[in-house]
LUMSE-987514 format. One record per atom (N, C-alpha, C): residue in one letter; z, y, x. Coordinates in steps of 0.05 Angstrom, whole numbers, padded with zeros to 5 digits, always signed. Atoms other than C-alpha are relative to their C-alpha. Layout:
BEGIN
AZYX;...
This chain:
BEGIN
X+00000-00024+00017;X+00000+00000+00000;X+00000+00025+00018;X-00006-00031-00016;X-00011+00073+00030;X+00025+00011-00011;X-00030-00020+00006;X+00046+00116+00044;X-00010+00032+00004;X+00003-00029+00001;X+00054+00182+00027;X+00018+00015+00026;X-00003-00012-00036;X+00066+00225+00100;X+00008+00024+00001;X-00002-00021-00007;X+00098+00291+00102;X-00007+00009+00026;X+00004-00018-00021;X+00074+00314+00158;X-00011+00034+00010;X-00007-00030+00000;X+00098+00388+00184;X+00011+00009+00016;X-00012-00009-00022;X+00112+00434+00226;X+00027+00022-00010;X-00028-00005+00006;X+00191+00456+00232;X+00015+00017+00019;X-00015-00014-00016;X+00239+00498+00269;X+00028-00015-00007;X-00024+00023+00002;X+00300+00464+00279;X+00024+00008-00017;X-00015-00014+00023;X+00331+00512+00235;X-00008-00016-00030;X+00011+00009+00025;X+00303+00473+00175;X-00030+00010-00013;X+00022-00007+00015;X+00247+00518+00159;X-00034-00003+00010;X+00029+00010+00009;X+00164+00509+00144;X-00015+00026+00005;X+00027-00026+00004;X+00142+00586+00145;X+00022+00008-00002;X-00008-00025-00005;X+00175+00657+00151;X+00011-00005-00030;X-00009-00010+00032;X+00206+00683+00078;X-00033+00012-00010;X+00025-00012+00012;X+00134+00711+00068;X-00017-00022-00008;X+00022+00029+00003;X+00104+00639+00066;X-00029-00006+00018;X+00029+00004-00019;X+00054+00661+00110;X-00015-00022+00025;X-00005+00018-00015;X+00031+00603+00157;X+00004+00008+00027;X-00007-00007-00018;X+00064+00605+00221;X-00017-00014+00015;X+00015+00025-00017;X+00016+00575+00263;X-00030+00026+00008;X+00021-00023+00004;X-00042+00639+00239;X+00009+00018+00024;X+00006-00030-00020;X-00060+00708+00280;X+00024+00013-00007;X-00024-00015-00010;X+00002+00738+00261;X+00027-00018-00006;X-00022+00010+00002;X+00039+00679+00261;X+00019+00001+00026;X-00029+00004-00017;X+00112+00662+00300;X+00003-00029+00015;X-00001+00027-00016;X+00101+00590+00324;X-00024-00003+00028;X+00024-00001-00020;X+00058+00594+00398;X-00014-00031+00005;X+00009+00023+00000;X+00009+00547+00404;X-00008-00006+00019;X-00010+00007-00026;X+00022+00514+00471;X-00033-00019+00003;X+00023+00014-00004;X-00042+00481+00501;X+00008-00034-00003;X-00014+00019+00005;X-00003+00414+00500;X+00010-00011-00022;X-00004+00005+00018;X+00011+00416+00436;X-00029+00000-00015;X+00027+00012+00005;X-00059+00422+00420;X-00017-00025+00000;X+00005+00029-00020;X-00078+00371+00464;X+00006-00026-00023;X-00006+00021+00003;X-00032+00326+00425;X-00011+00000-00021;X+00011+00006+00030;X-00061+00344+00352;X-00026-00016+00009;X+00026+00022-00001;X-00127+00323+00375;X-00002-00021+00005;X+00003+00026-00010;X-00114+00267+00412;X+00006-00023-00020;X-00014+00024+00029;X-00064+00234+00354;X-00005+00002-00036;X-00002-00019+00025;X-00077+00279+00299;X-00025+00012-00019;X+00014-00021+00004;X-00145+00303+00291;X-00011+00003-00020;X-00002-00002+00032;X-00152+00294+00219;X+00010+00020-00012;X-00010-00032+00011;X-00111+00351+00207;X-00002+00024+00004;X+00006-00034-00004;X-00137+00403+00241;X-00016+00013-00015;X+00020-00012+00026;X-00167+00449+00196;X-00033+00003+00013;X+00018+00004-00007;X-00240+00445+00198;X-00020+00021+00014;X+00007-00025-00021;X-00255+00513+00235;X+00020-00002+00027;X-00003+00006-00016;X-00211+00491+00286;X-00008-00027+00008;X+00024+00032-00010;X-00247+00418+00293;X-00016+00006+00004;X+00022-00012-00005;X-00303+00459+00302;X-00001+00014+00023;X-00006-00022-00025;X-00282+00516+00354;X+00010-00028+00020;X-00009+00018-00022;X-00244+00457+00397;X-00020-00026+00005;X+00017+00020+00001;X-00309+00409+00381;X+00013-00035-00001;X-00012+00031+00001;X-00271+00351+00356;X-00013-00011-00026;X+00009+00021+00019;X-00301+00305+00318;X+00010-00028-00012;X-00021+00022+00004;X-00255+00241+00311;X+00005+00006-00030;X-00011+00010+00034;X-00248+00209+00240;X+00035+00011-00005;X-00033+00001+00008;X-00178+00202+00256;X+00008-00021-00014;X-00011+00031+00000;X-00142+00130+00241;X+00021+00005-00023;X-00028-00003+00014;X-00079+00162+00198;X-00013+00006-00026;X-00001-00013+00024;X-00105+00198+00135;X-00029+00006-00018;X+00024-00014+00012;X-00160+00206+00088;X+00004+00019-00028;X-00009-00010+00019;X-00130+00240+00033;X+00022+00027+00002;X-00023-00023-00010;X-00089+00313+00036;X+00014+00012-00024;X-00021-00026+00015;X-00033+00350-00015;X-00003+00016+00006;X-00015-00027-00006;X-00027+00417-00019;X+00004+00012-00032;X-00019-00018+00025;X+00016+00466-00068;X-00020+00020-00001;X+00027-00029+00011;X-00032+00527-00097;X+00013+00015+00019;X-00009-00021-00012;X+00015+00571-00056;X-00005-00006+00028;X+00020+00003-00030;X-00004+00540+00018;X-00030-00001-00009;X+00037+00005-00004;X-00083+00528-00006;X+00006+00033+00002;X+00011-00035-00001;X-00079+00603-00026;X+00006+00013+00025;X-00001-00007-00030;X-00057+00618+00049;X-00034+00014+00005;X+00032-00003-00006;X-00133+00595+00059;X-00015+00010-00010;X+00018-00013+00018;X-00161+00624+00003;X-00006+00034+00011;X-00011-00029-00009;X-00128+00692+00028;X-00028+00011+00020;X+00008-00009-00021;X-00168+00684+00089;X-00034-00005+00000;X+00029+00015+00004;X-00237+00663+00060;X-00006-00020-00002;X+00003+00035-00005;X-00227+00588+00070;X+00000-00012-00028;X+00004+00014+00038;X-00245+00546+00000;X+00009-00024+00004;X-00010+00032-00007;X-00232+00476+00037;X-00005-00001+00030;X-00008+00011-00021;X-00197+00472+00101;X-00003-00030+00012;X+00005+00030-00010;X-00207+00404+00104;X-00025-00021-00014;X+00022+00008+00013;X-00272+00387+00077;X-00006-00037+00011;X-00002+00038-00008;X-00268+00310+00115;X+00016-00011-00005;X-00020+00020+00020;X-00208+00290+00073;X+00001+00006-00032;X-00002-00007+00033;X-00202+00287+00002;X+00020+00015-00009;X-00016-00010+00001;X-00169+00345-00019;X+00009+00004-00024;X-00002-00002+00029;X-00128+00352-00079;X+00022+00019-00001;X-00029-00018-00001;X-00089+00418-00089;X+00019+00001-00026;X-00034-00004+00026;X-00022+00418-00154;X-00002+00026-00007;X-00014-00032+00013;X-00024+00475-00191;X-00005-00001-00038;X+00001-00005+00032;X-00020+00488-00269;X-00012+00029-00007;X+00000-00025+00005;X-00034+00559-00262;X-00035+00007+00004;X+00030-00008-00017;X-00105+00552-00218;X-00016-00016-00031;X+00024+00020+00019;X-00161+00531-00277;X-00030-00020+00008;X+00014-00001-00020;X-00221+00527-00230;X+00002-00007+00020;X-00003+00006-00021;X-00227+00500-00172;X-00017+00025+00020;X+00026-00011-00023;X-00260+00551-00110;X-00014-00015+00008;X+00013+00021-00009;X-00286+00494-00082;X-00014-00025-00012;X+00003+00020+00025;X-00331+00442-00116;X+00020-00024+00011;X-00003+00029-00020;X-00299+00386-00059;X+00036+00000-00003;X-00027-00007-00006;X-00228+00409-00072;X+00006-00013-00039;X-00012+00006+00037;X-00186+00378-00143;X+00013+00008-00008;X-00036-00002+00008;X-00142+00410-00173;X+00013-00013-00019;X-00021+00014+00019;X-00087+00372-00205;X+00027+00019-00014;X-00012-00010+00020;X-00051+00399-00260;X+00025-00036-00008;X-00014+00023+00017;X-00013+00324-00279;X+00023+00006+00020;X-00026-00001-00008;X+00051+00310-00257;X+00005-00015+00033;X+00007+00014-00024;X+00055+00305-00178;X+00012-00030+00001;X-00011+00024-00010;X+00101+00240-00176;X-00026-00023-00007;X+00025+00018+00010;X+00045+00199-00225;X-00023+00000+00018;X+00020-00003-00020;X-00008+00228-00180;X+00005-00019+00017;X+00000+00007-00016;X+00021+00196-00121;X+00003-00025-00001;X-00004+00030+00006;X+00049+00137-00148;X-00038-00019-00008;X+00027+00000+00005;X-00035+00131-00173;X-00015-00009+00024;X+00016-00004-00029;X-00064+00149-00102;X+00015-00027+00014;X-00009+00017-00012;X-00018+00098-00068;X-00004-00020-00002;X+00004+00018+00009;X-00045+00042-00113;X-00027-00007+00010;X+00030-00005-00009;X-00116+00061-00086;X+00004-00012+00032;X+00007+00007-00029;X-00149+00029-00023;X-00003+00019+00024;X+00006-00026-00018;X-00153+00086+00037;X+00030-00007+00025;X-00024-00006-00014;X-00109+00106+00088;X+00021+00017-00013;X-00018-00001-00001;X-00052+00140+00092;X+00002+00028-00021;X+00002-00029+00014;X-00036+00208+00043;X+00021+00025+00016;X-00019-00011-00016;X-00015+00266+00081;X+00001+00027-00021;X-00012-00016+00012;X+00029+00311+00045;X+00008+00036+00015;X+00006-00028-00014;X+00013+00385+00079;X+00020+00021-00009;X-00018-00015+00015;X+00066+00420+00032;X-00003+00019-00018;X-00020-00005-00007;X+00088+00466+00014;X+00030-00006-00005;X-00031+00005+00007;X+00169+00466-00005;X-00001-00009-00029;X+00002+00011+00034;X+00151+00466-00077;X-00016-00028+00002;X+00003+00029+00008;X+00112+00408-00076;X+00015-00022+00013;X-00007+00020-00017;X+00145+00363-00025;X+00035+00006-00010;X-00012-00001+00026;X+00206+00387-00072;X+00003-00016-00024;X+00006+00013+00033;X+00173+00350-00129;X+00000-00027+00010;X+00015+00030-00006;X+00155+00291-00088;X+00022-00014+00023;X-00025+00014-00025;X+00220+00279-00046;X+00001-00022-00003;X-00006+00028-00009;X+00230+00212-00070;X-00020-00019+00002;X+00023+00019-00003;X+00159+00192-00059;X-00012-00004+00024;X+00007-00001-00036;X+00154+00202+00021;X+00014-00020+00003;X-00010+00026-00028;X+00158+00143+00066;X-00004+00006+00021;X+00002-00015-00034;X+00145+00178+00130;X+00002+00028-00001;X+00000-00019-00005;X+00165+00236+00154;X-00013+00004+00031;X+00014-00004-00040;X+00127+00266+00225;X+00003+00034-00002;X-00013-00036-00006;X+00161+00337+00241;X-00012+00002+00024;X+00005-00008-00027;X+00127+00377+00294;X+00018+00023+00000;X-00024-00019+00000;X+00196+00415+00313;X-00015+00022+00019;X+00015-00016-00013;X+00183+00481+00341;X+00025+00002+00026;X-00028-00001-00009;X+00225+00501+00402;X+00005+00027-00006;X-00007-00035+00016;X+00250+00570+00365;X+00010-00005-00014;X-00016+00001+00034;X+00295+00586+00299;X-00016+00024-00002;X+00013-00027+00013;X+00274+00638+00255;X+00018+00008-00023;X-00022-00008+00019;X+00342+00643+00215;X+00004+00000-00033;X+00003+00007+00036;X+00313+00646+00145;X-00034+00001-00005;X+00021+00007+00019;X+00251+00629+00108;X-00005-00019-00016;X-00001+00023+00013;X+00218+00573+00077;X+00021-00025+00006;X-00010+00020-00005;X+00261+00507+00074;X-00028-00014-00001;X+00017+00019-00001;X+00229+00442+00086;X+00000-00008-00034;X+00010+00016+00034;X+00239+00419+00016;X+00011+00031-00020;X-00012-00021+00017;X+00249+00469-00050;X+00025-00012-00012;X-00018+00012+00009;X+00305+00466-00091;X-00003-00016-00022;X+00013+00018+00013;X+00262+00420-00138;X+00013-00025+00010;X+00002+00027-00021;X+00280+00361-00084;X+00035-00005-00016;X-00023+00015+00004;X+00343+00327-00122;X+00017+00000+00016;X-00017+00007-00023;X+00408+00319-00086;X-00005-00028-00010;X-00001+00033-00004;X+00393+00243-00070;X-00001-00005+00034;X+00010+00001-00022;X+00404+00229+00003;X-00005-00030+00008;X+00020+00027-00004;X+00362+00180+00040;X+00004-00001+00034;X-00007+00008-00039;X+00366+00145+00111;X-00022+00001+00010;X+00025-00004-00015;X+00312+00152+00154;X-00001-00021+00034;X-00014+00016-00032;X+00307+00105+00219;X-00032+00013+00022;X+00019-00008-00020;X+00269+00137+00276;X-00019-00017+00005;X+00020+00023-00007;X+00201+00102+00297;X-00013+00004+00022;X+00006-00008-00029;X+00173+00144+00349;X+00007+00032+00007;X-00005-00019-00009;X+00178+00206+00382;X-00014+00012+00023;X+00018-00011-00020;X+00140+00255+00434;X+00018+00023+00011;X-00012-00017-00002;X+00168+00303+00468;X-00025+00016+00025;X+00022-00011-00019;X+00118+00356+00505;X+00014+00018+00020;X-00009-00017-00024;X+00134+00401+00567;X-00005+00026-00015;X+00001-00034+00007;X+00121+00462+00524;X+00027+00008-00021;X-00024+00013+00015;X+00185+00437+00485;X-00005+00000-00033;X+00003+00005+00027;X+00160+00424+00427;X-00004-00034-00019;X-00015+00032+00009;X+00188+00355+00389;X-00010-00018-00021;X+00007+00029+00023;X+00141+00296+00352;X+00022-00014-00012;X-00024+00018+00013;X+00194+00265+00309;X-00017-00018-00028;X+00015+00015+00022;X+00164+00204+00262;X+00026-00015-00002;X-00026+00016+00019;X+00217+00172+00209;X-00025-00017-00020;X+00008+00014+00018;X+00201+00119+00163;X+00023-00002-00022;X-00020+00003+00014;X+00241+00116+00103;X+00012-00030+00002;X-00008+00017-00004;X+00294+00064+00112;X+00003-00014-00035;X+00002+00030+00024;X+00302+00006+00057;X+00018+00007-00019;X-00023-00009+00016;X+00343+00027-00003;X+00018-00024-00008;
């Protein structure tokens, strides 16, 4: 069965993005993007680089982890902001919103149903892996449907902004057992959890 994959980048403070939501990672973002950490998205990762950076860094790689991507209307609209209609035009993208009617994109879905059914749906399907891109609100809605977590910790705090999960995410706590880990010279911290066995 595919598992659903948060995978995201974190400050060890807990948070996902600034209080503005803006992505930290952009031109006037707060997270530096270390050549080494590059390095490693492409090498392990390169499914998720958005597809104007798979382009500028000339990567081409399928990528082995994911064919399928989440996102909340409030991170797609990031891209939207910036002209982008589908960041990820080589995975199937399906953005959650009730509010969006239209899609910008013909290649993009929007889902209006209820994210848990969604996933519970998608998981039953043949593919790889589903990577859950966020934001707080959705990965909020869908806390008890992640079986892997993969944090790219930053080395920095940023004191307050986004949390990793909204306050949608139930108090239910869950064990997690480490599986791997990376650690780069630019200090910035691969952490992969699998949800442990209830």
């Amino acid at each position: 069965m595919r598992r659903l994959v948060y995978y995201v980048a974190i400050t060890p403070d807990g948070f996902i993005a600034g209080p503005d939501g803006a992505d930290p990672t952009g031109p006037n973002g707060f997270w530096p993007l270390a050549e080494d950490y590059i390095r490693h998205l492409v090498a392990e990762y390169p499914e998720t680089l958005p597809a104007q950076a798979r382009q500028a860094l000339s990567v081409t790689a399928e990528g082995t982890r994911f064919d399928t991507v989440l996102e909340g209307r409030r991170s797609y609209e990031i891209g939207l902001a910036a002209g982008i209609t589908d960041a990820y035009p080589h995975l199937r993208h399906l953005v959650f919103s009730r509010s969006m009617t239209d899609s910008p994109d013909p290649a993009v879905e929007l889902v209006a149903d209820d994210p848990v059914a969604t996933v519970r749906e998608l998981k039953r399907q043949d593919g790889k892996d589903i990577w859950l891109i966020g934001g707080a609100e959705l990965a909020g809605s869908l806390y008890t449907e992640i079986d892997t977590l993969i944090l790219k910790v930053a080395p920095l705090t940023i004191g307050d902004g986004i949390p990793m999960f909204s306050r949608k995410a139930a108090f239910d706590p869950r064990a997690w057992t480490l599986t791997d880990h990376t650690v780069l010279d630019s200090g910035a911290v691969i952490l992969t959890y699998a949800r442990a066995a209830d």
